[in-house]
N, C-alpha and C positions, 0 to 999 in steps of 0.2 A: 652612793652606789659602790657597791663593792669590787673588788677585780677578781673573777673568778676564770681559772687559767684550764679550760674544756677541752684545748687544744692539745697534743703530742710536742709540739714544738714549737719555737719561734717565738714574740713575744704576747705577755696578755691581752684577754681582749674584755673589754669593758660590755657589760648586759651579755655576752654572750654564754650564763650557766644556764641560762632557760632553753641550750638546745637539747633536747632528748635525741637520742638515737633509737634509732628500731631497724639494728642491722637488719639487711638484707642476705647475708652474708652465714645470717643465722638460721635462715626460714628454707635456705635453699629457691630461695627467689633471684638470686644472682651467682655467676656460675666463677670458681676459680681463673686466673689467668695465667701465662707464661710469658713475662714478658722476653725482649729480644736478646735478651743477656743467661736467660736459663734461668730465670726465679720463678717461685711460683709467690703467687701474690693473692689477695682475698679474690680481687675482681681487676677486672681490665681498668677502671677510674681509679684505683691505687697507684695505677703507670703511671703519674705525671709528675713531672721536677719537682711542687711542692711537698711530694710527697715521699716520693724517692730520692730525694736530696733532705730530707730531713733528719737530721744527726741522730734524732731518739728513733729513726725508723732504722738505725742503718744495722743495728741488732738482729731481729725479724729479717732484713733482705739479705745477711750474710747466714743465719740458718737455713734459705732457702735455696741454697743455689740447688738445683737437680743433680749435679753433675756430682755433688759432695757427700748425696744421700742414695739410698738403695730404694724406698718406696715416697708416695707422696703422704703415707699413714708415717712414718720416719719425721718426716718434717713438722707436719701436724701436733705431735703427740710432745716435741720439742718445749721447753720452758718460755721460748722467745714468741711462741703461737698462744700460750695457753698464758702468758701476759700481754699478750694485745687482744684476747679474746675477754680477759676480767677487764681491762681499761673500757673497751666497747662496754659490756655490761655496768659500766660507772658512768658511761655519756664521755669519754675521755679518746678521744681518737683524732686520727690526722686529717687533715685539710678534705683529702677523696672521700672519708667517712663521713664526716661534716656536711658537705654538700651534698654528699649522693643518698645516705639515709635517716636526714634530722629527720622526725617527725612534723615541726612546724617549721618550715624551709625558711631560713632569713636568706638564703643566698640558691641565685638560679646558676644555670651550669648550661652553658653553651656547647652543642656537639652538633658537627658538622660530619659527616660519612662523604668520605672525598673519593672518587675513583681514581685508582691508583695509576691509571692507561692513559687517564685523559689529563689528571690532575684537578677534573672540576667538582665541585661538591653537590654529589649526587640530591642530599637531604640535609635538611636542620632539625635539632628538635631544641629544646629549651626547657629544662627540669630547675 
């Protein structure tokens, strides 16, 4: 079996070329985020340390900052968007992409919606 590296970062991963992606991201099925720092990001599942902590992501999240651009078409139109938009169209994306829109899901993704007053989690889902 061969080692085919699907992933943005971190190291290979063995059977894992057979994930396809079918961004969501592409279809306007999932909507932009902002995370708490001023970036704008594909989608709110992008937020997470593996993914924002990921060296080959750290390109993309420093053309994003809001605060360094004049529109969100500004950031968009960027070389560091429009190489993680061709990587996506290769099946080549980070950890959030991975789980949130392989087509044949090897991996589920736990989300808990906590209320922020009480602390308790209001809902689960499991994708």
């Amino acid at each position: 079996m061969s080692e085919v590296d699907n992933k943005i970062g971190g190291k290979k991963l063995k059977a894992e070329g057979d994930i396809e992606l079918d961004p969501l991201c592409f279809k306007d099925e999932i909507a932009f985020a902002v995370t708490n720092q001023g970036v704008l990001v594909p989608c709110c599942r992008f937020d997470d340390p593996a993914t924002m902590g990921d060296p080959k992501m750290k390109p993309l999240i420093e053309a994003s900052k809001i605060s360094e651009n004049n529109t969100i078409d500004d950031i968009l139109k960027k070389k560091e968007w429009k190489q993680f938009v061709d990587n996506l169209s290769k099946n080549i994306g980070p950890n959030a992409c991975l789980t949130t829109c392989a087509k044949a899901k090897k991996y589920s993704q736990n989300v808990e919606w906590i209320d922020t007053s009480t602390g308790k989690v209001k809902s689960k889902e499991i994708k």
